[in-house]
Backbone as a ProteinNet text record, in pm:
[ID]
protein_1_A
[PRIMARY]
XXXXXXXXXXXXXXXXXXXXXXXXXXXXXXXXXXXXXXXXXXXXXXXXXXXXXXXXXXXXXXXXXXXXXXXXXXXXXXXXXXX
[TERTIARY]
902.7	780.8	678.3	566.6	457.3	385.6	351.2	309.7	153.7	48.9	-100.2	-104.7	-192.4	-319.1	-327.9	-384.3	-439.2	-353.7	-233.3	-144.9	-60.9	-10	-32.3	-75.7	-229.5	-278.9	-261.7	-287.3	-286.4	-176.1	-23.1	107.3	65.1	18.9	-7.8	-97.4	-198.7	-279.8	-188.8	-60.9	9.6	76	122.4	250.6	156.9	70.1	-59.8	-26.9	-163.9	-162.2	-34.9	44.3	195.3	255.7	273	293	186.4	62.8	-17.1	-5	68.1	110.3	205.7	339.1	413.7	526.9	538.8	603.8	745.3	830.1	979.4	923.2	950.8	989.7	1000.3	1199.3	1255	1239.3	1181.4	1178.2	1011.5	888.3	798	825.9	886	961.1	1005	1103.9	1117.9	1055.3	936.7	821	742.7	682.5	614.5	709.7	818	901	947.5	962.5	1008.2	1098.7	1159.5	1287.1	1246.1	1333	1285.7	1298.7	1395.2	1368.6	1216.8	1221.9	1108	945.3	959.8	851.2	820.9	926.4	960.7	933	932.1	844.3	698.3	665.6	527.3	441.3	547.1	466.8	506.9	582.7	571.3	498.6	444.3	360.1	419.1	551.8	639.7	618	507	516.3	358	291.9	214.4	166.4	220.2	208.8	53.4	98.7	31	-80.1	-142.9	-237.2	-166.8	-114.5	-27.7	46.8	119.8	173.5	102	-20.5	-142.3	-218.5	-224.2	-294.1	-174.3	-37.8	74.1	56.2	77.9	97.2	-85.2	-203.6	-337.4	-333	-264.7	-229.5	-163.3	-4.8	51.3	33.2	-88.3	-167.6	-312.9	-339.2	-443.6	-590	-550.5	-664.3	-726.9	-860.5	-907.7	-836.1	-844.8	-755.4	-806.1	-944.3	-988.4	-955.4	-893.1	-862.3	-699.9	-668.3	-554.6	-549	-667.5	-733.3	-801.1	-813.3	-878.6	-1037.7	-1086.5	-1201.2	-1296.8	-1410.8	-1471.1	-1500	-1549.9	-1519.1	-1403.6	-1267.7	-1146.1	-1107.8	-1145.9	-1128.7	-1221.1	-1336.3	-1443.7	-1337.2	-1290.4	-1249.7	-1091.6	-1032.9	-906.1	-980.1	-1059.6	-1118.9	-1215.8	-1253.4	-1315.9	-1218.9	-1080	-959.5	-904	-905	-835	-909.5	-1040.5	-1146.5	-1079
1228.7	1226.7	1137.1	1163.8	1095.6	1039	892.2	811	778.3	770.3	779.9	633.7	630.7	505.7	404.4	525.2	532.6	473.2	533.5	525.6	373	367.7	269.5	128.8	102.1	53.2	12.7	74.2	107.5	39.3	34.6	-15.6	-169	-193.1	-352.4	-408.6	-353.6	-428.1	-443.8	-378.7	-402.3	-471.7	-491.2	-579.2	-698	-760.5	-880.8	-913	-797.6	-843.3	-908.6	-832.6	-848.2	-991.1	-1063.1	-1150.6	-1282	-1264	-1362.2	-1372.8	-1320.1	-1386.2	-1369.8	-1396.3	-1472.7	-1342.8	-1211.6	-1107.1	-1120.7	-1100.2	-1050.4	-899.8	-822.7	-683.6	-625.1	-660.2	-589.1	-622.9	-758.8	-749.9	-695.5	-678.7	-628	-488.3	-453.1	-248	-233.1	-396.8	-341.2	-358.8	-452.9	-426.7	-349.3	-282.7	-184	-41	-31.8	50.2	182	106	208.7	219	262.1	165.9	149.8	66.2	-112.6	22	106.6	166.7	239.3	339.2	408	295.4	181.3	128.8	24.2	38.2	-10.5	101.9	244.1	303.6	306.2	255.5	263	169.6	26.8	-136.4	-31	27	35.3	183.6	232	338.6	458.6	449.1	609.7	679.1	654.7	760.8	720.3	824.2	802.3	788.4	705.3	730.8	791.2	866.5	926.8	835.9	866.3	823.9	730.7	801.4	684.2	590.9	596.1	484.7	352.7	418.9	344	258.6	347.4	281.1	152.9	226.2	132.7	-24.8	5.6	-106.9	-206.2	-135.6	-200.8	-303.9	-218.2	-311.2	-405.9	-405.1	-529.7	-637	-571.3	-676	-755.6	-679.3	-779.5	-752.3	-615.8	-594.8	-411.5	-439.7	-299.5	-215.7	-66.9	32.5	43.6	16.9	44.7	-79.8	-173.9	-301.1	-283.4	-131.3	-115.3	-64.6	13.5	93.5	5.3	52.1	18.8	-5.1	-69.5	-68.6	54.6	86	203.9	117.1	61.4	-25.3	3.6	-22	-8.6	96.2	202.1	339.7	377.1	364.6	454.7	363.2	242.8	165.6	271.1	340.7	391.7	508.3	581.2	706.9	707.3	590.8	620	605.7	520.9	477.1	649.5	741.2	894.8	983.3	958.3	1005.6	1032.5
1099.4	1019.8	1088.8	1094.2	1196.8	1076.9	1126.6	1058.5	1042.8	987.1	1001.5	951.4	1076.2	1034.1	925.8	834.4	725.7	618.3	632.6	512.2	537.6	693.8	747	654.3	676.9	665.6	498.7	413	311	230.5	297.5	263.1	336	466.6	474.9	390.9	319.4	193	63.7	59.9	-52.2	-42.8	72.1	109.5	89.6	145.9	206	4	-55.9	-198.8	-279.2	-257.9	-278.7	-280.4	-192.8	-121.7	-117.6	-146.7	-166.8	-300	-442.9	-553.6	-600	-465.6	-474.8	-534.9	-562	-555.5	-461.4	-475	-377.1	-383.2	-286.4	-317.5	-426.5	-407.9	-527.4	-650.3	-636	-802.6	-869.8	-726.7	-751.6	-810	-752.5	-755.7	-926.9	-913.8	-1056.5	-1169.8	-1171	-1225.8	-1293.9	-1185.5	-1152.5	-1181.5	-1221.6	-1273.2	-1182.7	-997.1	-937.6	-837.8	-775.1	-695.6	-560.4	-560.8	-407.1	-298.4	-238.7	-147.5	-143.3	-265.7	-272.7	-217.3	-240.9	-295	-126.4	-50.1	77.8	134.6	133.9	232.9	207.4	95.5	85	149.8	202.5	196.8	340.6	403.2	577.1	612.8	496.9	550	588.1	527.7	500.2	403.8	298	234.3	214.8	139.2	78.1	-63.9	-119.1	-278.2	-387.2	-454.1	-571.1	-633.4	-694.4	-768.6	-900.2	-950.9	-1057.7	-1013	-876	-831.8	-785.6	-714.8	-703.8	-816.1	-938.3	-1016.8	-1072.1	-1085.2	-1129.3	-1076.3	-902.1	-815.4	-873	-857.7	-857.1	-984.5	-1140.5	-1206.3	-1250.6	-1141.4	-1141.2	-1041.8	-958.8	-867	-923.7	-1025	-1125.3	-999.2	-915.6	-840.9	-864.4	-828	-847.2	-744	-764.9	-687.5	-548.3	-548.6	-366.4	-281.8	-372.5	-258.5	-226.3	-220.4	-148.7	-45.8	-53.2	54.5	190	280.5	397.9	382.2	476.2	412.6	526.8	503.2	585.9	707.8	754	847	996.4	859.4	992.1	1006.6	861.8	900.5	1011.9	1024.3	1125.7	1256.1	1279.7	1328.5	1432.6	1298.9	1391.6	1421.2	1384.1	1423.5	1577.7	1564.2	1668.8	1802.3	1759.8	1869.1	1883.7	1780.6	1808.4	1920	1951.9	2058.9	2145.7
[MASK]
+++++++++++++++++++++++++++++++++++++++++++++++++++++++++++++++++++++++++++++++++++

């Protein structure tokens, strides 16, 4: 399975958020009501999670949903590296 950028990126802002208040993983996963593997390909950019998982994770991060996202910036940033 080939891994993007994007999504990439996306799982290191969760992991970062994650981790700057003080979250473990697994016990974030179980939280957030989803399991530690599932929720470990997401922090390394193996999967891409859904919109409800998104909104799930944004609200047990006490952050809005686009600060999981990349910002346009580093996106135009890997796009212009695909040239």
């Amino acid at each position: 399975m080939e891994k993007h950028k994007e999504i990439i990126m996306v799982g290191e802002n969760i992991r970062r958020l994650r981790e700057k208040r003080g979250y473990a993983q697994e016990a974030f996963a179980h939280h957030i009501e989803i399991g530690r593997a599932f929720y470990g390909r997401i922090e390394r950019g193996e999967m891409a999670p859904g919109a409800l998982t998104l909104i799930k994770i944004a609200k047990a991060l006490n952050v809005e949903v686009g600060e999981l996202f990349p910002s346009l910036w580093q996106l135009k940033k890997i796009s212009s590296e695909n040239l």
